[in-house]
N, C-alpha and C positions, 0 to 999 in steps of 0.2 A: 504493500500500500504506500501509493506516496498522495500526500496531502496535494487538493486543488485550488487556485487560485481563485476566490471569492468573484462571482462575473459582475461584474460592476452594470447597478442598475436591479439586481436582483433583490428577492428580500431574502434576508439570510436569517437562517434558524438559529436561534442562542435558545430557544427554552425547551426544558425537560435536562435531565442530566445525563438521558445519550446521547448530547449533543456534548459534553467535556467528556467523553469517552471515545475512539476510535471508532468508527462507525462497521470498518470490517475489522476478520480478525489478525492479530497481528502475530510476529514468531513469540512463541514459548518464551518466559522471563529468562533464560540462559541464554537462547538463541538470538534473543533480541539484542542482548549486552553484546555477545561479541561480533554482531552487525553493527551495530553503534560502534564498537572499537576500530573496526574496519573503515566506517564513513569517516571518522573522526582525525585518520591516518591520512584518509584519501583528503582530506577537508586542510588538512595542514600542506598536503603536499602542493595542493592549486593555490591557495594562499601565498606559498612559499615562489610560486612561480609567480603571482598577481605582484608582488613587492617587487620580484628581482625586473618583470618588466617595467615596471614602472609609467605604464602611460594612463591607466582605466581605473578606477578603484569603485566599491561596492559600499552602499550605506544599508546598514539593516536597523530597520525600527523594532521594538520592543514595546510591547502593549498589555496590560492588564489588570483585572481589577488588585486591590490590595492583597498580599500575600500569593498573589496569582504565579511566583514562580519564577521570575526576568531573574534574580542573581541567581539561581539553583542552575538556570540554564547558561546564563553568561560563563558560570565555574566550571560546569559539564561539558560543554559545549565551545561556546569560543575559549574554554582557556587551553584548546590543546594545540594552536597553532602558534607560531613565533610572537612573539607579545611584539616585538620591534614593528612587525605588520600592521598592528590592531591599535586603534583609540575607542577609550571606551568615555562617553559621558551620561550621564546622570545628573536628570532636570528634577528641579524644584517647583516652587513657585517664586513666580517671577521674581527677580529683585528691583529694586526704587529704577536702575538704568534700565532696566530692560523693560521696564512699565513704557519708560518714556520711547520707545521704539516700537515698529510694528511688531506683531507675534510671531513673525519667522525671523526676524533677526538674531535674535540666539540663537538659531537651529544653523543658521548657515556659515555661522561661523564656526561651527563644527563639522561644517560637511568634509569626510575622508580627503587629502591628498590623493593624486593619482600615485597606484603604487600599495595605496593600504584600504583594511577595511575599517571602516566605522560604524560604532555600536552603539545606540541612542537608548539607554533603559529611563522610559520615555519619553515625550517627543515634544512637537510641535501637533501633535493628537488632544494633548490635553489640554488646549486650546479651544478645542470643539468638545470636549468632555465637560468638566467641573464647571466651568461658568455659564454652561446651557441648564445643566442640572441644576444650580446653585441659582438660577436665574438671575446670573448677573448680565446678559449678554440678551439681545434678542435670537427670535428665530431667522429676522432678517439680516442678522451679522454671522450666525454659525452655517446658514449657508451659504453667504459669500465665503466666509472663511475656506469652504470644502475648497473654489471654483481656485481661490487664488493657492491653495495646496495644492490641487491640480496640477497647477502651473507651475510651483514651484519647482517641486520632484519634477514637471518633464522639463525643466531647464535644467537639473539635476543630468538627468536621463539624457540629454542633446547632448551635453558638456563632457562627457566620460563617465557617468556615476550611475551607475546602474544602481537602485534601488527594490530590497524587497522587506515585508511588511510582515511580522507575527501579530497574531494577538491570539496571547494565553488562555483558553477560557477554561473557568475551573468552575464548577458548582459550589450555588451558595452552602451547603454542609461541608461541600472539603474547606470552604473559604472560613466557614466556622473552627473545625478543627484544625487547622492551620493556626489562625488566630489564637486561641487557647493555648496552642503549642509553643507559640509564640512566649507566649504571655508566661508559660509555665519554665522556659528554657533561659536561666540566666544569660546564658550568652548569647539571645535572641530579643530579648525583653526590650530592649534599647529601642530595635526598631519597630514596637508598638507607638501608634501614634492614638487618641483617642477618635482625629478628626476619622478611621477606619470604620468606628460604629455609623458615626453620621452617614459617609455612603454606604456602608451595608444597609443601614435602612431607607436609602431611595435604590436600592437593587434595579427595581423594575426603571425607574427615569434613567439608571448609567445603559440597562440591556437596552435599551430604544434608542440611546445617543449609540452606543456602538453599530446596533445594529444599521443607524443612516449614515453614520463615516465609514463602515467596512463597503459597503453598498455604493456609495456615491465617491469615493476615496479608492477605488480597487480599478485599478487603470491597466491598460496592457504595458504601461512602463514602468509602474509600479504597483505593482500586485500587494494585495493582502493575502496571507493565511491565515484561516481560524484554526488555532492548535485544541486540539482535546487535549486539557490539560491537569486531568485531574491525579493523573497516573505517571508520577513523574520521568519513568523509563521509557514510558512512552512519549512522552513529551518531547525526551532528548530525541530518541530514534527517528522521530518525523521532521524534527528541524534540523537537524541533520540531514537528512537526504535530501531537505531543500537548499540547503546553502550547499553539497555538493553537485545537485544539479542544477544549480545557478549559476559556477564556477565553472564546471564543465563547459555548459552552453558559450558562456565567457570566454576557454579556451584560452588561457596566459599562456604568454610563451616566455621560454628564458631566450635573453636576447643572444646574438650568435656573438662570438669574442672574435674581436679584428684579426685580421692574420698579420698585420706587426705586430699587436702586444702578445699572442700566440711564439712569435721570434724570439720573441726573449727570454723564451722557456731555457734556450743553450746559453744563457749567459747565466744562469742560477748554477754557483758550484757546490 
């Protein structure tokens, strides 16, 4: 099974909880691990090729609700290729300079160099998320917001930057035990936030804001994935197979060495 790109314009399914589960079935918990170790090999090695060329680089968004999983995967998952390759950032809420600018300029100044990939644990999504729900924003600015997203990623996409899109989805009981686990795990505790109750209880207004930015946001230059992500092996093994066949598609090549600096292989004694 490998996960399909969200068709933009569709309505997409976020309710009941075999929608954060794989929908077919997938290899046996053993077999799945050392398919994932395989992708994860192969995921370093195009990486390794996408830096040494240096022309194109790759931005991957990061999406989901609270405790939905973004570090479990960025540790699982991007942390098995050359760190020297990878930028990883992680958004807040805004700060005082960034209020005074439009909502993508933080984002673009983050966008990958040609050469590397960049990791967004998330985005410029949260944009059209918390201040639709929170109604701070109209419904007349969150959907211009999608139009000029749009546009953003495919000037992204024209320019070398290929772009692809997770969103974590985890049901609200794992989201529950999560949280508590949280809550319970000294060395997890810190990253309880209280403001996590307040969205868990507009559950249904963040499932309707995601489900119209997966929808109107999921472009053929930048695709969204909805990841089932309540099983966190699963989780890795499907975004895994997208970012290698991302890469793939991508096809880096290492560039060829001149045949003078090759010459001077006989002058090394």
């Amino acid at each position: 099974m490998i996960l399909k790109p969200v068709k933009q314009g569709s309505r997409v399914h976020l309710d009941g909880e075999r929608a954060t589960r794989p929908a077919r079935k997938l290899p046996a918990e053993k077999a799945m691990k050392k398919e994932t170790e395989k992708l994860l090999e192969r995921f370093a090695d195009l990486q390794a090729a996408l830096y040494a060329e240096g022309k194109r680089s790759l931005l991957v968004v990061l999406q989901a609700r609270d405790a939905g999983g973004k570090d479990g995967l960025v540790r699982k998952v991007f942390g098995s290729p050359n760190p020297q390759g990878l930028e990883f950032t992680s958004f807040r809420a805004p700060t005082e300079l960034e209020r005074r600018h439009d909502f993508l300029w933080r984002v673009h100044q983050v966008a990958p160099p040609h050469g590397k990939i960049g990791v967004l644990n998330r985005s410029h999504y949260e944009d059209v998320l918390v201040p639709r729900v929170r109604a701070l924003i109209g419904e007349d600015v969150w959907r211009r917001r999608f139009a000029q997203i749009n546009d953003f990623e495919r000037m992204l996409s024209e320019n070398g930057t290929t772009v692809v899109k997770f969103f974590l989805h985890i049901s609200r009981a794992e989201q529950r035990e999560r949280l508590v686990s949280r809550l319970e795990n000294p060395k997890k505790n810190w990253k309880f936030n209280p403001d996590d109750l307040e969205d868990r209880a507009r559950w249904r207004d963040f499932t309707e804001a995601y489900r119209d930015l997966l929808s109107e946001c999921s472009t053929p230059w930048a695709p969204w994935f909805v990841v089932p992500a309540d099983d966190k092996g699963a989780r890795d093994y499907l975004v895994a197979q997208v970012m290698v066949d991302t890469l793939e598609r991508m096809d880096p090549q290492y560039p060829h060495a001149d045949e003078e600096v090759l010459r001077l292989m006989n002058q090394i004694e």
